[in-house]
N, C-alpha and C positions, 0 to 999 in steps of 0.2 A: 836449481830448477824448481825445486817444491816450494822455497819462500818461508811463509810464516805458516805453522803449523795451524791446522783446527781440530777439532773436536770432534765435528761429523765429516763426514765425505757426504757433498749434495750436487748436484746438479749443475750448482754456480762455481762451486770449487773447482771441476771439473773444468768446465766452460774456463771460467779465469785462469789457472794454468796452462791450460792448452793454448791459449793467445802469447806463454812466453816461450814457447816452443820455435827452435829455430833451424838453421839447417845441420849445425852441428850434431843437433840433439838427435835428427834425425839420422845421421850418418852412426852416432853410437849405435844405436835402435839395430842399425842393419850391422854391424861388426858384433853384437851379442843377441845374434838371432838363435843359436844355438842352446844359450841359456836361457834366455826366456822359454823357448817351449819347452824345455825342462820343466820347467817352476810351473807350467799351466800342465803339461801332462803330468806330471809328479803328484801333484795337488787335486786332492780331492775336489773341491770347493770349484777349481778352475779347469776341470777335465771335459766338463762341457764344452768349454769354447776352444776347444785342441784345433778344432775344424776349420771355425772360423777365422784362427790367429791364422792357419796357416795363409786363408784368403785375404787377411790384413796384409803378412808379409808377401805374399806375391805383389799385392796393387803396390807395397810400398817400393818393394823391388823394383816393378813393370814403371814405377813413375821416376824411381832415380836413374833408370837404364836411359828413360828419355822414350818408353814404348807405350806410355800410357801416361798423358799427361792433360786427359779432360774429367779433372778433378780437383777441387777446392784445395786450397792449400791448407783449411780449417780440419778436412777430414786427413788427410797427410798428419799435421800435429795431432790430432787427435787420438792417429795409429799410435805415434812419435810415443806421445806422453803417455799412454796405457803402457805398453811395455815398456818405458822405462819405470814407468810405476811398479810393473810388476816387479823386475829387474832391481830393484833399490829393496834390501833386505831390512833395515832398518826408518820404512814410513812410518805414518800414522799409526798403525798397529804392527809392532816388528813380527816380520814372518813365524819366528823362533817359537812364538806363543803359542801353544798347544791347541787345537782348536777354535781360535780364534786369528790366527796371524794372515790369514788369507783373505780375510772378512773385505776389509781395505781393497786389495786388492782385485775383487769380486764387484763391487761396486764401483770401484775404477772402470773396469771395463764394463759393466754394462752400462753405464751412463756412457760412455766413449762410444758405445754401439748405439745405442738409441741415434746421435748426433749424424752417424755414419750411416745407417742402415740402407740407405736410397743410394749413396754411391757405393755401396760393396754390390748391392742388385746390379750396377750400372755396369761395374767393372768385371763381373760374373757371364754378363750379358757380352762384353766385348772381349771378353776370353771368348767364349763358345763361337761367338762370330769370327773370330779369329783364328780358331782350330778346324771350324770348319773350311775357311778359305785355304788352310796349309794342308790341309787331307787333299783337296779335289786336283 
C-alpha cells in the first residue's frame, strides 16, 4: 500500500497514495477500528483528532452499511489510507521513536482532512438530519 518510501510526507504523497487505495483496503480500515483509535487516543501528537476519527469511522461505516453513500469515493480512501497509515507501525517515521514516531502520522491525517473537510460537514449535516427524522 505505501509503495516507494519518501522523505517528507506533502500533500502529493498523500494525494498519490490515496488514488491506490481500494475496497480491500477499506474493509481492513473497518476490522482494525479498535486499534487505530487506540494509537490516536494513546498518542499525544494525535489526541486532537480522537473526535474527529470517530466522525471518519462513522461516514466510513454509514457508507459500507450502504446508509450513506453521497460521498466521493476519493474521501472514503482518503479515510481508508489515514488510518491505515496510522495503523502501520513501521512507516516513514516508525512509531517506536520517541518523540518523533507520530510526526508521520500527524501529517497524514491532516492532509487527509484538509482533502475531506466539506464531506465530514456534509455527512455531520446528514446525521443530524437523520436523528432528527428518528426522534419525531
Amino acid at each position: 500500500m505505501f509503495g516507494k518510501k519518501k522523505k517528507e510526507i506533502d500533500e502529493d504523497f498523500v494525494k498519490t497514495e490515496v488514488t491506490k487505495i481500494d475496497d480491500g483496503d477499506v474493509n481492513v480500515a473497518m476490522r482494525n477500528h479498535e486499534e487505530i483509535a487506540d494509537k490516536i487516543i494513546n498518542s499525544n501528537m494525535l489526541k486532537k483528532y480522537a473526535e474527529l476519527g470517530k466522525v471518519m469511522y462513522g461516514m466510513l461505516r454509514d457508507y459500507r452499511k450502504g446508509i450513506y453513500t453521497d460521498v466521493p469515493w476519493f474521501t472514503i480512501a482518503s479515510i481508508a489510507f489515514s488510518f491505515l497509515y496510522i495503523l502501520n507501525p513501521l512507516d516513514i517515521v516508525p512509531d517506536f521513536i520517541p518523540g518523533l514516531g507520530y510526526i508521520d502520522d500527524f501529517a497524514v491525517l491532516t492532509f487527509a482532512l484538509r482533502f475531506i473537510e466539506s464531506d465530514l460537514h456534509s455527512y455531520l449535516d446528514w446525521k443530524l438530519e437523520n436523528s432528527e427524522t428518528e426522534a419525531v
